[in-house]
KOLRO-679764 format. One record per residue (C-alpha): residue number from 1; chain; x, y, z. Coordinates in steps of 0.2 Angstrom, whole numbers, m for minus. Example, Ala and Ser with C-alpha at 12.3 -4.5 7.8 and 13.67 -1.06 7.14 Angstrom:
1  A  62  m22  39 $
2  A  68  m5  36 $
! end
This chain:
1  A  51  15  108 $
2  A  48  0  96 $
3  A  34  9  87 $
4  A  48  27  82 $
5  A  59  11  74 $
6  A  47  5  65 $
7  A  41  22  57 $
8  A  57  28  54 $
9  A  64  12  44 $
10  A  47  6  38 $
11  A  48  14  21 $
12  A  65  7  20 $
13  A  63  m11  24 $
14  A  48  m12  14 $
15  A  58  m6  m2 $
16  A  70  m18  m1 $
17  A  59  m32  2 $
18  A  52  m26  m13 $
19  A  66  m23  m25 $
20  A  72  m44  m18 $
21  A  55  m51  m18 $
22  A  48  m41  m34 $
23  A  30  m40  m29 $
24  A  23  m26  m16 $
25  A  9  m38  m8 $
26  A  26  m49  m4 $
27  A  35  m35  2 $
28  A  23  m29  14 $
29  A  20  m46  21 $
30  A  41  m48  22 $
31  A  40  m31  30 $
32  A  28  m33  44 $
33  A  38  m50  46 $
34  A  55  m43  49 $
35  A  46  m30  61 $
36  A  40  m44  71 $
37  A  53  m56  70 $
38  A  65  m41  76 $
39  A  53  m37  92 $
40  A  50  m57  97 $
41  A  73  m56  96 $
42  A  75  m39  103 $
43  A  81  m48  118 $
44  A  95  m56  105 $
45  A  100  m41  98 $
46  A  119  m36  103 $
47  A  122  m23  99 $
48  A  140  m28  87 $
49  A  128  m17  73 $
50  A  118  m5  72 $
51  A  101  m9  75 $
52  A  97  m3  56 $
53  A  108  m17  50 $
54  A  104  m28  59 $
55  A  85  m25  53 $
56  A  91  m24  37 $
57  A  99  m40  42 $
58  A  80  m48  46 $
59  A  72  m43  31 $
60  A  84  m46  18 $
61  A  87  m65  24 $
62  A  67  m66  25 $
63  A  65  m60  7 $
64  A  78  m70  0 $
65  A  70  m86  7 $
66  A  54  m80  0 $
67  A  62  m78  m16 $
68  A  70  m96  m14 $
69  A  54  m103  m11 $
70  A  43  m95  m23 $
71  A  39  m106  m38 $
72  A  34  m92  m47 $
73  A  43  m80  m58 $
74  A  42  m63  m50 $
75  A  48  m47  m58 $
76  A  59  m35  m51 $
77  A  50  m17  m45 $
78  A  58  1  m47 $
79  A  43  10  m39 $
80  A  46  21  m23 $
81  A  36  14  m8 $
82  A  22  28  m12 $
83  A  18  20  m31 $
84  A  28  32  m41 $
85  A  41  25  m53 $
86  A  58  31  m51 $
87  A  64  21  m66 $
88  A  75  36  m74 $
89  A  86  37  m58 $
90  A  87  21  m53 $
91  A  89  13  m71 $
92  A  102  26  m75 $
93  A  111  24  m61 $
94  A  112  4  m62 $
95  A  116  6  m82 $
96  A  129  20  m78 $
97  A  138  8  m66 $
98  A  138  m7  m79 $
99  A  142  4  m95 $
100  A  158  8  m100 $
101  A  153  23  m106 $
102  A  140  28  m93 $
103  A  135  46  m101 $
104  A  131  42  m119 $
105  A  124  24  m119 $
106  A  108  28  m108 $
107  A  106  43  m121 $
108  A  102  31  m137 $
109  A  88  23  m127 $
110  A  70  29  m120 $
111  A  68  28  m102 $
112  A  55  15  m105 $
113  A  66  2  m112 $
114  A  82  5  m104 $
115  A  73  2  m87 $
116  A  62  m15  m96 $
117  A  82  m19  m100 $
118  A  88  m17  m84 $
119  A  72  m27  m75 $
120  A  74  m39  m86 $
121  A  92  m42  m81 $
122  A  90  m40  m63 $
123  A  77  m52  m64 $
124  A  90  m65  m69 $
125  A  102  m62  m58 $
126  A  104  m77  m46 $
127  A  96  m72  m28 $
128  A  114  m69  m20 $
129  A  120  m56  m34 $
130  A  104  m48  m34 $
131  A  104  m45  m16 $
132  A  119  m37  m16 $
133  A  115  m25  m31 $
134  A  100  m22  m23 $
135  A  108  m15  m6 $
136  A  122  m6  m14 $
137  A  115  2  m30 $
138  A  97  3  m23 $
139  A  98  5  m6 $
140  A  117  15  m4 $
141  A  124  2  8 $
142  A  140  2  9 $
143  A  151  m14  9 $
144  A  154  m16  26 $
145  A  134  m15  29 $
146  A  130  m28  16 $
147  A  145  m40  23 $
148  A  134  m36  40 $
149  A  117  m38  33 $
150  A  118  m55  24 $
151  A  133  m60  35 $
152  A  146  m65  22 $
153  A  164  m60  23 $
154  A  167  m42  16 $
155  A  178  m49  1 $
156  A  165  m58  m3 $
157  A  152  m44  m6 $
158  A  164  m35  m16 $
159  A  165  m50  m27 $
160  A  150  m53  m28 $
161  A  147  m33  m33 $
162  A  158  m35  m47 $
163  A  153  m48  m53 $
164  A  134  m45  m53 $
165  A  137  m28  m62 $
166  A  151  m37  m75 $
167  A  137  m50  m80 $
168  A  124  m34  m80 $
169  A  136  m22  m92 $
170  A  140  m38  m100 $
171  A  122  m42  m105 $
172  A  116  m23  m109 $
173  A  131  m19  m117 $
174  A  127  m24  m133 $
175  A  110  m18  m134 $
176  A  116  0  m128 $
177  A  128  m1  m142 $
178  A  116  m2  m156 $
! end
């Protein structure tokens, strides 16, 4: 039964490692981690979430750590768990929610550098406003899930949202105007 969980949110859980951790040989390690952490608990899990979140729960706290830990600078990854870059959906997306204007902005720029711009401003992000850009804009999580996931107060991750995507639209704004 353990083993239909683990294909049906593997692709999942590996993404978001990713996209937190910023390096797929970190992601897969977190990955495979968060699948064995959640078997050796099982007997923990309670069943007050769903088991997806409460998964989402595992891996999320297990690649923030990592990130915490790491003395290296990592960059962020908008590739698809199969290697293809989504960078046109994702960075438009993520521009779209930060822009004022989220039809014409994107248009002044090439894929290529709106998506090095938004990287680059992901990347600087502090661990907790990332995470939650990552499960909402990224992942589709809705707030209650996230609130669940990194187990803050629900107020909290809205705050956190706005603010995250005020300090993203305030650093690309200028450089979408020009």
């Amino acid at each position: 039964a353990f083993s239909r969980l683990v294909l049906k949110y593997q692709d999942r859980v590996l993404n978001a490692c990713w996209r937190i951790s910023g390096t797929l040989e970190d992601a897969q390690d977190l990955a495979q981690e968060a699948f064995l952490h959640a078997l050796k608990k099982m007997e923990t899990f309670e069943r007050r979430a769903g088991f997806y979140t409460w998964l989402f729960r595992i891996a999320t706290n297990l690649a923030i750590s990592h990130r915490r830990k790491s003395s290296r600078r990592t960059h962020l990854s908008l590739h698809q768990p199969d290697g293809q870059l989504a960078v046109d959906h994702q960075a438009a997306t993520l521009v779209g929610r930060v822009s004022d204007d989220p039809t014409d902005p994107p248009a002044r720029l090439s894929a290529s550098e709106t998506s090095r711009a938004v990287v680059e401003e992901l990347e600087r992000l502090d661990d907790d406003h990332r995470a939650v850009i990552v499960l909402k804009d990224l992942e589709g999580f809705d707030y209650e899930q996230i609130s669940k996931i990194l187990e803050i107060p629900l107020g909290t991750v809205k705050s956190r949202i706005h603010r995250a995507r005020m300090q993203l639209r305030d650093r690309l704004l200028p450089m979408l105007e020009t």
